[in-house]
DRENDO-1510 file (C-alpha; in Angstrom, 1 decimal, always signed):
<recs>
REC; n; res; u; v; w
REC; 1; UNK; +22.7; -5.8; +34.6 .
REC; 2; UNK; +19.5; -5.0; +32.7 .
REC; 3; UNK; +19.5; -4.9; +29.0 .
REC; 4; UNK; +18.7; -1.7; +27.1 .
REC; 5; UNK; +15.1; -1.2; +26.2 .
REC; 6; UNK; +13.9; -1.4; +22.5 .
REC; 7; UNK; +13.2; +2.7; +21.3 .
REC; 8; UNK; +9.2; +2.9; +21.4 .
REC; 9; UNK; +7.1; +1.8; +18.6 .
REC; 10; UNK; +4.3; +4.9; +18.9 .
REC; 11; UNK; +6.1; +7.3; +16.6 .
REC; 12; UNK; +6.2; +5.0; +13.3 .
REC; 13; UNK; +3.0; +3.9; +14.0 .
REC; 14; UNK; +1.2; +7.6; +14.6 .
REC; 15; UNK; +2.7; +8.5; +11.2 .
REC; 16; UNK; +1.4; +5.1; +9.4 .
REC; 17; UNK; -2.1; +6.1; +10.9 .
REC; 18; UNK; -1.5; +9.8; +9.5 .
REC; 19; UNK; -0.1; +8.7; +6.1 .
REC; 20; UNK; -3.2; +6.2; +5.8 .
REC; 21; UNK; -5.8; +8.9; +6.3 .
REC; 22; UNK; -4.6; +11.5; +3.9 .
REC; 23; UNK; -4.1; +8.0; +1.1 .
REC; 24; UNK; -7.7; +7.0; +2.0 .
REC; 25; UNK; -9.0; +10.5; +0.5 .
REC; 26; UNK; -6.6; +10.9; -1.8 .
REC; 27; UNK; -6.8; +7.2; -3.5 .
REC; 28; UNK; -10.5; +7.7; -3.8 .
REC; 29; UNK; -11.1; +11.3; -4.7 .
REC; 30; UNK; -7.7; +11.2; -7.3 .
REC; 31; UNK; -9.6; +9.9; -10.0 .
REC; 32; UNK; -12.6; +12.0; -9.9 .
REC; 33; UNK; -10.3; +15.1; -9.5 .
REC; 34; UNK; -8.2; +14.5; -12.9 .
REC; 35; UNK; -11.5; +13.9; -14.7 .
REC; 36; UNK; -12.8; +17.4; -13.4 .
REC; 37; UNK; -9.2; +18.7; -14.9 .
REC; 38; UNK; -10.3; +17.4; -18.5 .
REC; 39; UNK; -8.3; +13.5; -18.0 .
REC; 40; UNK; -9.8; +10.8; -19.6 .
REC; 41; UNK; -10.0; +7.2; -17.9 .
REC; 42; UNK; -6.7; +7.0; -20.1 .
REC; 43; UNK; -4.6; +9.2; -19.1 .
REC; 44; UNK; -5.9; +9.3; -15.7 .
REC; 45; UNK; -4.6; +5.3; -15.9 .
REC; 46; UNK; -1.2; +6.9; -17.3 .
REC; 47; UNK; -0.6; +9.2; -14.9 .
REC; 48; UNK; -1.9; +6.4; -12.1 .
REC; 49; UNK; +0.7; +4.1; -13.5 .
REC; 50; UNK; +3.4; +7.1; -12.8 .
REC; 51; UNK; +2.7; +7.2; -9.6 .
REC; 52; UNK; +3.4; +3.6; -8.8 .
REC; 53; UNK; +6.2; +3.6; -11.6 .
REC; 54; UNK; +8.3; +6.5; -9.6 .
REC; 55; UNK; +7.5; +5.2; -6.1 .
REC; 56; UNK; +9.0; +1.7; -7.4 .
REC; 57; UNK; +11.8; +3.2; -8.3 .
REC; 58; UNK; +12.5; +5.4; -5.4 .
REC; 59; UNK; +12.2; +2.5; -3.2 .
REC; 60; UNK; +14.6; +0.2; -5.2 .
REC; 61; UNK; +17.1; +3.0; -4.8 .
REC; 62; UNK; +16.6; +4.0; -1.2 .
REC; 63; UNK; +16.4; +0.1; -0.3 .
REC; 64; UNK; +20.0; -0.4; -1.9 .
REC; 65; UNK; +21.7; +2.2; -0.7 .
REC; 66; UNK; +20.1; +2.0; +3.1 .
REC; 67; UNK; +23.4; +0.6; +4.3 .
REC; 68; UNK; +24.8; +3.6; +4.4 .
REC; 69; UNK; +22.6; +5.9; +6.0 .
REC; 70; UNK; +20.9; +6.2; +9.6 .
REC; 71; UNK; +17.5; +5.1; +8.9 .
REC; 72; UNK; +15.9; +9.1; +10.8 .
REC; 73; UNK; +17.5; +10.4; +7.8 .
REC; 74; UNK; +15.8; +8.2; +5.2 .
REC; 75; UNK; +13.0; +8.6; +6.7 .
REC; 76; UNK; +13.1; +12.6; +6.9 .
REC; 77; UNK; +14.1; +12.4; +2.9 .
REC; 78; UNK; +10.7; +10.4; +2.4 .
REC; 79; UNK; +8.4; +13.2; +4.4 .
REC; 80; UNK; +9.9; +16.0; +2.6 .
REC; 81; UNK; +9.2; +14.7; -0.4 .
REC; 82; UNK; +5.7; +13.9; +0.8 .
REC; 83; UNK; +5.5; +17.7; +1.6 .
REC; 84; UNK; +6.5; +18.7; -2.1 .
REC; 85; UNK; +4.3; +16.0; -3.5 .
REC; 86; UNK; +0.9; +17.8; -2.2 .
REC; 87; UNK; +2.3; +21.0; -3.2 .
REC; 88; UNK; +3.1; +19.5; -6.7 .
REC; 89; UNK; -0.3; +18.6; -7.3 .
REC; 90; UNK; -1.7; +21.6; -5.6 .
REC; 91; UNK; +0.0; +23.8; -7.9 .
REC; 92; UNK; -0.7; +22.0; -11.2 .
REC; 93; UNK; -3.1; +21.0; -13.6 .
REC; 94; UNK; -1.7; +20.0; -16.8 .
REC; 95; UNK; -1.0; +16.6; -17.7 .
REC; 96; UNK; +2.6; +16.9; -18.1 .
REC; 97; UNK; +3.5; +18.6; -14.7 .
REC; 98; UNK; +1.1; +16.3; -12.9 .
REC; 99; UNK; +2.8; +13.1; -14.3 .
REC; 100; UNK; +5.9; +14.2; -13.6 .
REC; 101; UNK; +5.4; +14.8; -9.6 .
REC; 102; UNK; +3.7; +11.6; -9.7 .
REC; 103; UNK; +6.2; +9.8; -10.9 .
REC; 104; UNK; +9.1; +12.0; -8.8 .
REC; 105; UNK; +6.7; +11.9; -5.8 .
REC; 106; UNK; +4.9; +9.8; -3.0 .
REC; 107; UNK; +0.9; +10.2; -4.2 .
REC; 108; UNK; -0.6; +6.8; -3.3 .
REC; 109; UNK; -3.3; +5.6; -5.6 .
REC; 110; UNK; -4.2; +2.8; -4.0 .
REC; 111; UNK; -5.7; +1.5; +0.1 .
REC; 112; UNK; -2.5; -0.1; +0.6 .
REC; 113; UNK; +0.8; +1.6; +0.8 .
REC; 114; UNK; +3.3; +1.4; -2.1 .
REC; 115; UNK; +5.5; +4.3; -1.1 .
REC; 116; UNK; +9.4; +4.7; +0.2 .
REC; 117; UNK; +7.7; +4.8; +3.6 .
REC; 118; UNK; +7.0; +1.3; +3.7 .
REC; 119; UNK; +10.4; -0.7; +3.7 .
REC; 120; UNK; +12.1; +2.2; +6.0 .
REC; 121; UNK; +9.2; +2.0; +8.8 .
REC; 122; UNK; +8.7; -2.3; +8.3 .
REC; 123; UNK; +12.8; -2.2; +9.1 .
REC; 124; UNK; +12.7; +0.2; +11.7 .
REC; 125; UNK; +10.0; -2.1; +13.3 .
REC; 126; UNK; +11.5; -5.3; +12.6 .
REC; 127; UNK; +14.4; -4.1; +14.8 .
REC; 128; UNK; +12.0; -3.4; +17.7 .
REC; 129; UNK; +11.0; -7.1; +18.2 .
REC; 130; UNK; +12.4; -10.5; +18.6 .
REC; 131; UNK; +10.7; -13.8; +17.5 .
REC; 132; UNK; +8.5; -14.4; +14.3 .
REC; 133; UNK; +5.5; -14.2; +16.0 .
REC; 134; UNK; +6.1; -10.8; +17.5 .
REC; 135; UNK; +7.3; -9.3; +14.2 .
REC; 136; UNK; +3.7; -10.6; +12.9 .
REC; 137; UNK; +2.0; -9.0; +15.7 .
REC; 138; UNK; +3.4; -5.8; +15.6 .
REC; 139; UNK; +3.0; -6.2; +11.6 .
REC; 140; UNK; -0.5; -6.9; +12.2 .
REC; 141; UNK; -1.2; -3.5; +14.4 .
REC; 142; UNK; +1.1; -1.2; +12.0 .
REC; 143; UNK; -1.4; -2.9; +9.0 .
REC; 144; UNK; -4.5; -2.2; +11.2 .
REC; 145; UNK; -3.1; +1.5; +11.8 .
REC; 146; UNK; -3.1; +1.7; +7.9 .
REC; 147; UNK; -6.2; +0.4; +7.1 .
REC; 148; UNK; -8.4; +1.9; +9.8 .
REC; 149; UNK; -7.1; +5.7; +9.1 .
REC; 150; UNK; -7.5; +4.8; +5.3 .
REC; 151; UNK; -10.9; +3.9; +6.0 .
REC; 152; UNK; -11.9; +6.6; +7.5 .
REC; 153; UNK; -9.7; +8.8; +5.0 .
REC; 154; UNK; -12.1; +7.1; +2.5 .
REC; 155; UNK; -15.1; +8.3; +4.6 .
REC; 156; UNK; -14.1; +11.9; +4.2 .
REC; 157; UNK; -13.5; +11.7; +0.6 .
REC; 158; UNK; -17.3; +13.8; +0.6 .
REC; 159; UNK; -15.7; +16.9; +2.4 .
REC; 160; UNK; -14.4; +18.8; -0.3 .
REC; 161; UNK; -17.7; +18.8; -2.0 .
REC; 162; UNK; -19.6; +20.2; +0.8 .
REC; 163; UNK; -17.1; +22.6; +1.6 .
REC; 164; UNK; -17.4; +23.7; -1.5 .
REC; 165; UNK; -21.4; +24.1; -1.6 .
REC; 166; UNK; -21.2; +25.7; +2.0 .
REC; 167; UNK; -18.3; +28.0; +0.8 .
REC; 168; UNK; -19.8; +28.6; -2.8 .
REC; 169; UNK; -16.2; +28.0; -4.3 .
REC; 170; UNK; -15.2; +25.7; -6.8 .
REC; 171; UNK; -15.2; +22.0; -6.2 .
REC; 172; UNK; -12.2; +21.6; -8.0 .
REC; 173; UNK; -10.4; +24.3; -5.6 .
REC; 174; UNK; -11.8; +22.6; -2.6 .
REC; 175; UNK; -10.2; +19.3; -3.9 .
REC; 176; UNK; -6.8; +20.9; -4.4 .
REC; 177; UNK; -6.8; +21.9; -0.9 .
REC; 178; UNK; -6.9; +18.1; -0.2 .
REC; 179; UNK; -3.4; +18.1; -1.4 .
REC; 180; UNK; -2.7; +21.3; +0.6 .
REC; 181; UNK; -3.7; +19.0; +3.8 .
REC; 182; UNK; -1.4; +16.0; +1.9 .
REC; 183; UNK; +1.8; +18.1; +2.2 .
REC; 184; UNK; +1.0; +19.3; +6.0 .
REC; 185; UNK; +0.8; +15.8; +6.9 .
REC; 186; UNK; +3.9; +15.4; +5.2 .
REC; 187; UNK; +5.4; +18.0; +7.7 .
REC; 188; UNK; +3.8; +16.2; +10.5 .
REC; 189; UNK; +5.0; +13.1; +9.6 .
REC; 190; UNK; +9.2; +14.7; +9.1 .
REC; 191; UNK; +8.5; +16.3; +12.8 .
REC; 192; UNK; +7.6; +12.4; +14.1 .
REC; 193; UNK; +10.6; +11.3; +12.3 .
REC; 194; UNK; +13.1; +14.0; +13.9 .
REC; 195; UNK; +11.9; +12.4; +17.3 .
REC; 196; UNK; +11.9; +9.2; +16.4 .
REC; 197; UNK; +14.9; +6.7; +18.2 .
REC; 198; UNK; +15.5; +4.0; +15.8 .
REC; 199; UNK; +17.7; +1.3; +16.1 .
REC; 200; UNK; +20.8; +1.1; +13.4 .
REC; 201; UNK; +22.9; -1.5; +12.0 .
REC; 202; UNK; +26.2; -1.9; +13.9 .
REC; 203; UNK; +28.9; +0.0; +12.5 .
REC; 204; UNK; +30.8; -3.1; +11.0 .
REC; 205; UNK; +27.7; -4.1; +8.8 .
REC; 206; UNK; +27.1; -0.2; +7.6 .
REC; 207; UNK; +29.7; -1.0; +4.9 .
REC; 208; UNK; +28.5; -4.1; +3.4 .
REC; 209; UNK; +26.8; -4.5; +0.3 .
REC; 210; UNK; +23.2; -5.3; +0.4 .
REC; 211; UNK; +21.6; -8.6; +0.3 .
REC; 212; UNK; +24.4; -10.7; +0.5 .
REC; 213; UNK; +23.2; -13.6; +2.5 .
REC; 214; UNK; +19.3; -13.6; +1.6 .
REC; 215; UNK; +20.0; -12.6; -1.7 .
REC; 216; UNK; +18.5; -15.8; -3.4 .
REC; 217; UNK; +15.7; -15.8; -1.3 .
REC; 218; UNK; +14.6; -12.5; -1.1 .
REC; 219; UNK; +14.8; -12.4; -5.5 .
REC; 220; UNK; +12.4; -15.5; -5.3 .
REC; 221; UNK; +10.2; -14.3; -3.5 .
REC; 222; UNK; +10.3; -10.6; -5.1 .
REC; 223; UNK; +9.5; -12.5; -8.4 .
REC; 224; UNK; +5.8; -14.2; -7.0 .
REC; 225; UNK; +5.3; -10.6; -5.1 .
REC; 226; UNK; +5.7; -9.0; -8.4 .
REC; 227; UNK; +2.9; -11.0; -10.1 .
REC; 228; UNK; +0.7; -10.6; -7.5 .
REC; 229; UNK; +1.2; -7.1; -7.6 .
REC; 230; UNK; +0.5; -6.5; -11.6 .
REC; 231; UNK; -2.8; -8.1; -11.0 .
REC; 232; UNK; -3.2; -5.9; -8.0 .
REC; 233; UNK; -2.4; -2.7; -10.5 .
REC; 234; UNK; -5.9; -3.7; -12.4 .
REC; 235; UNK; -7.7; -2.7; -9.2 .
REC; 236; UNK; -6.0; +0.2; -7.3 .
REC; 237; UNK; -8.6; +1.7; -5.5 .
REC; 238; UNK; -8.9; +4.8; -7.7 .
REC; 239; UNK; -9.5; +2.7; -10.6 .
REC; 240; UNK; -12.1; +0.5; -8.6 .
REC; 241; UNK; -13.8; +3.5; -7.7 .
REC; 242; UNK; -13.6; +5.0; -11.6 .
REC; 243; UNK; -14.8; +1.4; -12.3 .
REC; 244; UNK; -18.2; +2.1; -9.8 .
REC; 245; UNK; -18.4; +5.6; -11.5 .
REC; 246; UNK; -18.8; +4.3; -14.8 .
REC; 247; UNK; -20.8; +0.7; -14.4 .
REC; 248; UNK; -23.2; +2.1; -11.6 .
REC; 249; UNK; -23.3; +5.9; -11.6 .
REC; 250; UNK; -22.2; +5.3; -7.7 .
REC; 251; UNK; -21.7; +8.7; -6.2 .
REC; 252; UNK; -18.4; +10.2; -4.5 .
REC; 253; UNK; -19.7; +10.3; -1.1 .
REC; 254; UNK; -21.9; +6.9; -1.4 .
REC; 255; UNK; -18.0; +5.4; -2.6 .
REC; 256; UNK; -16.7; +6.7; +0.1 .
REC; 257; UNK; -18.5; +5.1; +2.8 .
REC; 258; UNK; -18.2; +1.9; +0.7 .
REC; 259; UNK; -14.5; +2.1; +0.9 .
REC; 260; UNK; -14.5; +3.0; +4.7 .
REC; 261; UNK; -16.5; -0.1; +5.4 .
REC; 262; UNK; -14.5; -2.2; +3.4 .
REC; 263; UNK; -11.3; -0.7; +4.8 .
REC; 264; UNK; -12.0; -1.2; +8.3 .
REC; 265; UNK; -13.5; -4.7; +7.4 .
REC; 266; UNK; -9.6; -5.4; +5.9 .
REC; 267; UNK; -8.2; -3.9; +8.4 .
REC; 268; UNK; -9.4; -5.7; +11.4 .
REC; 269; UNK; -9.3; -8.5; +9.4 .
REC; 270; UNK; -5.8; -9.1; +10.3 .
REC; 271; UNK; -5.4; -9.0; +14.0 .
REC; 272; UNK; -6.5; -12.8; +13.0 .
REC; 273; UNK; -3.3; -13.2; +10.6 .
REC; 274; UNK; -0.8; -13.8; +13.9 .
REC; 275; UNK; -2.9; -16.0; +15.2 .
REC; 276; UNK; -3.5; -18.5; +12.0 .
REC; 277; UNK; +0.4; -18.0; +11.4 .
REC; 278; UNK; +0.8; -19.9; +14.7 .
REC; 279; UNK; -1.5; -22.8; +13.4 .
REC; 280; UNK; -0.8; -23.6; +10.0 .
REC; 281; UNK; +2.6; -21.2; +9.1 .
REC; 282; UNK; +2.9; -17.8; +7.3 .
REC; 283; UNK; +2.9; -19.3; +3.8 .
REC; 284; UNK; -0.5; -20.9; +4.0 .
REC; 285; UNK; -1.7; -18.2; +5.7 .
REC; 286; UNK; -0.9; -16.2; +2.9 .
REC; 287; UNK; -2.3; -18.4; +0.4 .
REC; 288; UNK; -5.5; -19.7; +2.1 .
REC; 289; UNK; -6.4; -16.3; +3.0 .
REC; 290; UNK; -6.0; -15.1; -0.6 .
REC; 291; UNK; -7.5; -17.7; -2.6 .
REC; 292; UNK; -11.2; -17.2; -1.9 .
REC; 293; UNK; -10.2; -13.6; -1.8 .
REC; 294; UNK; -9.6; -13.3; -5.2 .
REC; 295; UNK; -12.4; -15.7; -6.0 .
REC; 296; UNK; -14.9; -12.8; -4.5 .
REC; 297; UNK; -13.1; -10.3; -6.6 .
REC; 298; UNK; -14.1; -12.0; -10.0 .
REC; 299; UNK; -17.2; -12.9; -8.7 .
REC; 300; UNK; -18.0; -9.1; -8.7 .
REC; 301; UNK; -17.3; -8.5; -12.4 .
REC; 302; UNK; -20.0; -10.5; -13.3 .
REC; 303; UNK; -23.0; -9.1; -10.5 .
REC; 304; UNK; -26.2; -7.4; -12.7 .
REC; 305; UNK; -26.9; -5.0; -9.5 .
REC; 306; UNK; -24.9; -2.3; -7.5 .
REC; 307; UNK; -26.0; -3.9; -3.8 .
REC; 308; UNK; -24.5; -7.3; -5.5 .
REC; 309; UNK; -21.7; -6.0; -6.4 .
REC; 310; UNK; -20.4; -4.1; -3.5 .
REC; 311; UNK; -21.3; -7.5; -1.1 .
REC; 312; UNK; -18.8; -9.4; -3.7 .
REC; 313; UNK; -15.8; -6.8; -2.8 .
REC; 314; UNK; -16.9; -6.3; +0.8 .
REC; 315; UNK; -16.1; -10.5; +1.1 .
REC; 316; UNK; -13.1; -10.2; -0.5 .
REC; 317; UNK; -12.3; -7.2; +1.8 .
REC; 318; UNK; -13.1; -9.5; +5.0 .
REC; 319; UNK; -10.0; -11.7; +3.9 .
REC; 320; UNK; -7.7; -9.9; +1.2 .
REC; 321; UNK; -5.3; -8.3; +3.7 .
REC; 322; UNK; -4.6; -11.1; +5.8 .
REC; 323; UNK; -1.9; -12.2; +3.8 .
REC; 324; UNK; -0.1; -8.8; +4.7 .
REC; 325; UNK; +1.6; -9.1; +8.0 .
REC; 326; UNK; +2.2; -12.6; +7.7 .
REC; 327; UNK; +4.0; -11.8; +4.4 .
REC; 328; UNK; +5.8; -9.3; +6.1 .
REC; 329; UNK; +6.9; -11.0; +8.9 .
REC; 330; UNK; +7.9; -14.0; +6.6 .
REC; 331; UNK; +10.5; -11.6; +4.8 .
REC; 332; UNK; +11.8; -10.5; +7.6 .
REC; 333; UNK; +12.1; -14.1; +9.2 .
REC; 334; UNK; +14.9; -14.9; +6.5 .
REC; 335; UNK; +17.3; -11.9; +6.3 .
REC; 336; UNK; +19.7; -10.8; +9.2 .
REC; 337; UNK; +18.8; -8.1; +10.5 .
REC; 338; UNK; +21.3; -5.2; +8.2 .
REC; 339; UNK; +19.5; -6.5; +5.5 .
REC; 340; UNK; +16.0; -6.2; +6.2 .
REC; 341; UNK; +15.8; -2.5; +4.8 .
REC; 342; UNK; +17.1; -3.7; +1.8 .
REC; 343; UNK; +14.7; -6.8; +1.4 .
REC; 344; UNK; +11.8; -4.8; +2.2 .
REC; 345; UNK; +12.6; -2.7; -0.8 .
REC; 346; UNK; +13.1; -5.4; -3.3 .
REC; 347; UNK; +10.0; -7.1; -2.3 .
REC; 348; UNK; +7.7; -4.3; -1.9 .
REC; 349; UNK; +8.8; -2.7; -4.5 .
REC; 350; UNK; +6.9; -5.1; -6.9 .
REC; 351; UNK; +3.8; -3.4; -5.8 .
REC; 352; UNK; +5.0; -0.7; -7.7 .
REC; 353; UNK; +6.8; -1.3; -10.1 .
REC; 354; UNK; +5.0; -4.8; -11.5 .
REC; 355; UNK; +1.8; -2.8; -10.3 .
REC; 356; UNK; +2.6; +0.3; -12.2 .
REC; 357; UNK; +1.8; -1.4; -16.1 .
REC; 358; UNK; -1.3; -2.4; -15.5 .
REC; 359; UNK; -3.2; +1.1; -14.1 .
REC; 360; UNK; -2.9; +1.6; -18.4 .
REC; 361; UNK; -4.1; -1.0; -19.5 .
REC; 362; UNK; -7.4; -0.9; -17.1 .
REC; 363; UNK; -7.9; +2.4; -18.2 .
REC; 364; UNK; -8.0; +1.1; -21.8 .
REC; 365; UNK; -10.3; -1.8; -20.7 .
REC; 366; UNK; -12.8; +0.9; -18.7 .
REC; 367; UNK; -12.9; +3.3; -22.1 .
REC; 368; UNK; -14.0; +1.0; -23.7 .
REC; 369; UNK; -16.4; -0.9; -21.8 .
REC; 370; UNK; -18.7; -1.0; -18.2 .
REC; 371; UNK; -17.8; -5.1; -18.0 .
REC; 372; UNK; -15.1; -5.4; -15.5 .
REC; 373; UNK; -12.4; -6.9; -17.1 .
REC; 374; UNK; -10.0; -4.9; -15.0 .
REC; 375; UNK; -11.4; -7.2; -11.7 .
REC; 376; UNK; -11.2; -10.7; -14.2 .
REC; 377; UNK; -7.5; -9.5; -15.0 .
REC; 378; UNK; -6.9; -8.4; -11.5 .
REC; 379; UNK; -8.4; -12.1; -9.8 .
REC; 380; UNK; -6.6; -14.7; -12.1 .
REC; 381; UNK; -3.3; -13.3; -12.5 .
REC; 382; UNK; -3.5; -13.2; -7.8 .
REC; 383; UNK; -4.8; -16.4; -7.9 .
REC; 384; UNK; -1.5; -17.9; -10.4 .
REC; 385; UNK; +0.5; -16.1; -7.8 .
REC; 386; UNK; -1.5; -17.9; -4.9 .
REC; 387; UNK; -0.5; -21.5; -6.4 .
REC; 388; UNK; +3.0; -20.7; -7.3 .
REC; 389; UNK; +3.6; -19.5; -3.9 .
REC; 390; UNK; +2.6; -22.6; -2.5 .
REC; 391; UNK; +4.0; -25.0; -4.6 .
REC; 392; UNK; +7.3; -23.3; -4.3 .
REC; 393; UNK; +7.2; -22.2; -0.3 .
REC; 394; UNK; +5.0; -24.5; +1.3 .
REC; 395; UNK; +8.0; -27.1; +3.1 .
REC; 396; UNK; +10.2; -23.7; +3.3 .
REC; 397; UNK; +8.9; -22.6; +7.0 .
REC; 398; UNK; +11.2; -25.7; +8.9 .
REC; 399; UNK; +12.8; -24.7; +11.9 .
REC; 400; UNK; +11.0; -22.7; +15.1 .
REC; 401; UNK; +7.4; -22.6; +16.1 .
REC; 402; UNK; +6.4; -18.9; +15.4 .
REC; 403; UNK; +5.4; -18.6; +18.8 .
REC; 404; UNK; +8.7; -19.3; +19.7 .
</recs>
């Protein structure tokens, strides 16, 4: 008798390639959009920080109480509130209503995602594959899917501006239709999910609390993934791009390529990460990928020209998102699997919720100076994370070869 097939993967990772293309734009082009509105870098670091504050939070809650829902349902909750998001900031242009659908919304400020999406699809994937090395694989293209729409999201970040040129409208009104286009992918995205076959927990584990076997581990490890990610919060890519604005007069479109290239750089970057996870483990890979990484990003506080600069963060792109599925995969590798929604939450999470305070706190830094501080903060407080996560991980991966 032959077992069942495993549902297919396509769906989740069709709507990871649309929600990374709408991000891309929207990360880059969100900073530039509140300053046409009348934001300063400070409030536009406030209302950054709300976004990454309220997505933290919704994904704590939706992580802990996962157990007791299907995961098609979760997953429809997060799209519709995707769709209401774009219309939120469609609609609005005061400070108040804006920070209040970012906080209450999905907006993604940053390359990466640090929305609700993330734990439901990583769990729903998880399910889909059996051994550590597959899980990094298919971690590895779900990342790649991410990064290479964002990248070219990023690329497109100019079209609102010629529209509006070739239309002889507004700029601004061009850029709200951006978010018009957010909350039709957010649509998109809930039609995927209604077609989507995901594989649940069995019946008998739909009732138990969550995180009761990986609990120590998975609050470990949430604690180093939540320094990394308050470093992380100093460069967002809407503040990196503010950061550009201000130090080097770079243009939209001209940061818009920049972030494509870089992007796709990242992104392909980590159809390597399976591969070295086989070798050496998925701790080191984690940490020897991310060391010189952050080294590159400090490196390109301190360049005197644009062109040196931008080849300091393209290096760091080439290696900063290898880490990722190897990370991934690791948290996955030590929770059964009725857990693994949960897990996901409380360690992604962190790359809200730590990442959330510092968005201010760079804007403060970029008011009142061009120096970027924001990458010096960003680069030492990853690299503290780097050495912690080694010392305390490294002789924690006993047990099967990853190819196994």
């Amino acid at each position: 008798m032959t077992e069942p097939q495993a549902p297919p993967a396509w769906p989740l990772l069709l709507s990871r390639g649309l929600r990374g293309a709408i991000d891309g734009t929207v990360s880059v082009m969100l900073a530039g959009y509140l300053s046409h509105l009348g934001f300063t870098p400070v409030t536009v670091g406030v209302v950054v920080t709300g976004t990454l504050f309220g997505s933290g939070l919704v994904t704590l809650v939706v992580g802990f109480v996962s157990h007791r829902f299907s995961s098609r349902r979760l997953l429809l909750f997060a799209a519709y509130l995707m769709l209401a998001t774009g219309v939120g900031f469609a609609a609005f242009s005061g400070f108040w209503p804006l920070f209040l659908v970012a906080v209450f919304g999905t907006m993604n400020p940053s390359n990466g995602d640090v929305s609700l999406f993330l734990p439901l699809e990583q769990a729903a994937l998880a399910g889909l594959v059996v051994g550590r090395r597959a899980t990094t694989a298919i971690f590895a293209r779900y990342n790649v899917i991410g990064s290479f729409s964002g990248a070219l999201g990023a690329l497109a970040v100019g079209l609102p501006g010629l529209i509006a040129r070739w239309s002889n409208v507004a700029t601004i009104a061009a850029e709200r239709c951006v978010f018009l286009v957010y909350s039709a992918v957010g649509a998109l995205v809930a039609w995927l999910y209604s077609r989507t076959q995901t594989i649940e927990a069995p019946a008998a584990h739909q009732a138990r609390q969550p995180l009761v076997a990986s609990r120590a581990a998975v609050l470990r490890l949430s604690a180093l993934f939540s320094l990394d990610s308050f470093g992380g919060g100093f460069v967002v890519q809407s503040l990196l791009a503010l950061w550009l604005f201000r130090r080097f007069e770079l243009s939209l479109s001209a940061a818009g390529a920049f972030f494509f290239v870089s992007s796709l750089a990242s992104s392909l970057s980590q159809f390597l990460s399976p591969r070295l996870a086989a070798r050496i483990g998925l701790v080191r890979t984690m940490v020897y990928t991310h060391v010189p990484a952050n080294l590159f990003l400090m490196a390109a506080a301190f360049m005197p020209t644009l062109e040196l600069t931008l080849g300091c963060l393209l290096l760091r792109a080439c290696i900063s998102s290898m880490d990722v599925p190897a990370r991934q995969a690791y948290v996955m590798s030590v929770v059964p699997p009725e857990e693994r929604a949960a897990a996901a939450s409380v360690t992604n999470v962190p790359r809200s919720l730590a990442s959330a305070i510092a968005p201010t706190f760079a804007g403060l830094l970029l008011a009142r100076t061009t120096f970027g501080w924001p990458l010096i903060c960003a680069g030492a407080l990853k690299l503290s994370y780097d050495f912690l996560l080694l010392a305390l991980f490294h002789k924690a991966e006993a047990g099967p070869r990853l190819d196994a």
